[in-house]
C-alpha positions, 0 to 999 in steps of 0.5 A, spaced: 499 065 093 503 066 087 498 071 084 499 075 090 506 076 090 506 078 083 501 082 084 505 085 091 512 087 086 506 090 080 507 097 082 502 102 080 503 110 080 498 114 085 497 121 085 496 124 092 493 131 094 495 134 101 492 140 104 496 143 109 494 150 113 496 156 112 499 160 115 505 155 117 511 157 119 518 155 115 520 149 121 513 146 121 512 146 114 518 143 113 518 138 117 511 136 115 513 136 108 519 132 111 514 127 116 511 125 108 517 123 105 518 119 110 512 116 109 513 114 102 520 112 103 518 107 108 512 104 104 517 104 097 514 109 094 517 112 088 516 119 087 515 122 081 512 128 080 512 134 085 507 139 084 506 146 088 499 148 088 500 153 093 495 158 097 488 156 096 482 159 099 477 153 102 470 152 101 469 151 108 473 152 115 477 146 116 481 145 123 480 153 124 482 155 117 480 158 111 486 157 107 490 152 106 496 150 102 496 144 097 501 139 094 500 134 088 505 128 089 505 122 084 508 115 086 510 109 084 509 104 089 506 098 091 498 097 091 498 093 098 502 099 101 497 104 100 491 102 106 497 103 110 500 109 107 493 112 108 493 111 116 500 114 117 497 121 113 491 121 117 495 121 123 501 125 122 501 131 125 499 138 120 495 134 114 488 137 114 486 133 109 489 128 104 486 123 098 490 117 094 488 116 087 490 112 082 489 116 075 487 112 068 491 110 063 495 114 059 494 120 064 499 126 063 502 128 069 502 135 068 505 140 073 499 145 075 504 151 076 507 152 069 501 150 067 498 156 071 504 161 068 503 159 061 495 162 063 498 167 066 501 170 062 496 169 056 491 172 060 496 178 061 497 178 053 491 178 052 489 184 057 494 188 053 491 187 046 484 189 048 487 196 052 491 197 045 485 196 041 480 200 045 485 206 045 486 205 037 479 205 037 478 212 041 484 214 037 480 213 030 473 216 033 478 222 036 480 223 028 473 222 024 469 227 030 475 232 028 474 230 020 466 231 022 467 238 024 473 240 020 468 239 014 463 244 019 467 248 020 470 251 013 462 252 012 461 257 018 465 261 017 468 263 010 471 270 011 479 268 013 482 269 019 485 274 021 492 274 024 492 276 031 497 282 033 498 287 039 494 292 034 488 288 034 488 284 040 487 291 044 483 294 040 479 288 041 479 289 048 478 296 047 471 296 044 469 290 050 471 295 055 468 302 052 464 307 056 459 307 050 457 301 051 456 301 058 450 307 057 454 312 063 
């Protein structure tokens, strides 16, 4: 008997998934996340960590749904408490689903959303790199097509231009448009 009662105040840390529908309006939605913490408050849990996984689409409808919202929680409480903490979540009113873990040792508590806007914004970081490298890369083959036919050009043509004036531009207007060539 005196191995149960150590073993009762031994407490282990415990991560809990809750999955709560979407969409919920702000009154049930805090009342349920209030619902949870009372749970845990009477079973002498100590909460440790909470983490906001947010919207996520299911895999499957669950109770008329197809999203849902989903809460991380890490607890230190009592294993003898745990069974009984279990019924309450599967009877409190707004809970689609639910799952108690007990991690492995020297498992890291993360928060997923920080995590998730550190990629966030790397992937952003990266999406810039590769439109600035591919806009450097048509940059580099607009100059070296213009090199390419600069070197042509010089070739075709070896009579210098002449500078364009009023003068010229009419006469050369006026040989396209004349009656000699027009046969009349």
């Amino acid at each position: 008997m005196a191995t149960l009662s150590a073993a009762s105040e031994d407490t282990r840390v415990y991560e809990v998934a809750v999955l709560y529908p979407y969409p919920m309006n702000q009154k049930e939605e805090q009342d349920l996340l209030k619902g949870i913490d009372e749970i845990f408050a009477e079973a002498g849990a100590k909460l440790l960590m909470k983490d906001a996984w947010g919207r996520r689409g299911l895999a499957y409808m669950i109770g008329g749904f197809t999203e849902g919202n989903i809460l991380i929680y890490y607890f230190d409480m009592d294993p003898l408490k745990v069974k009984e903490v279990d019924v309450q979540m599967r009877i409190l009113k707004g809970v689609l689903r639910h799952m108690i873990v007990k991690p492995p040792k020297k498992y890291q508590m993360v928060p997923y959303a920080d995590r998730l806007a550190q990629w966030q914004e790397q992937e952003k970081l990266r999406g810039e790199k590769a439109v600035a490298d591919k806009e450097e890369k048509l940059k580099k083959q607009v100059v070296d097509k213009a090199k390419r036919t600069a070197k042509v050009a010089p070739k075709l043509d070896a009579a210098p231009a002449k500078p364009m004036t009023d003068a010229s531009i009419t006469e050369g207007l006026e040989k396209l448009i004349s009656d000699k060539d027009l046969e009349m």
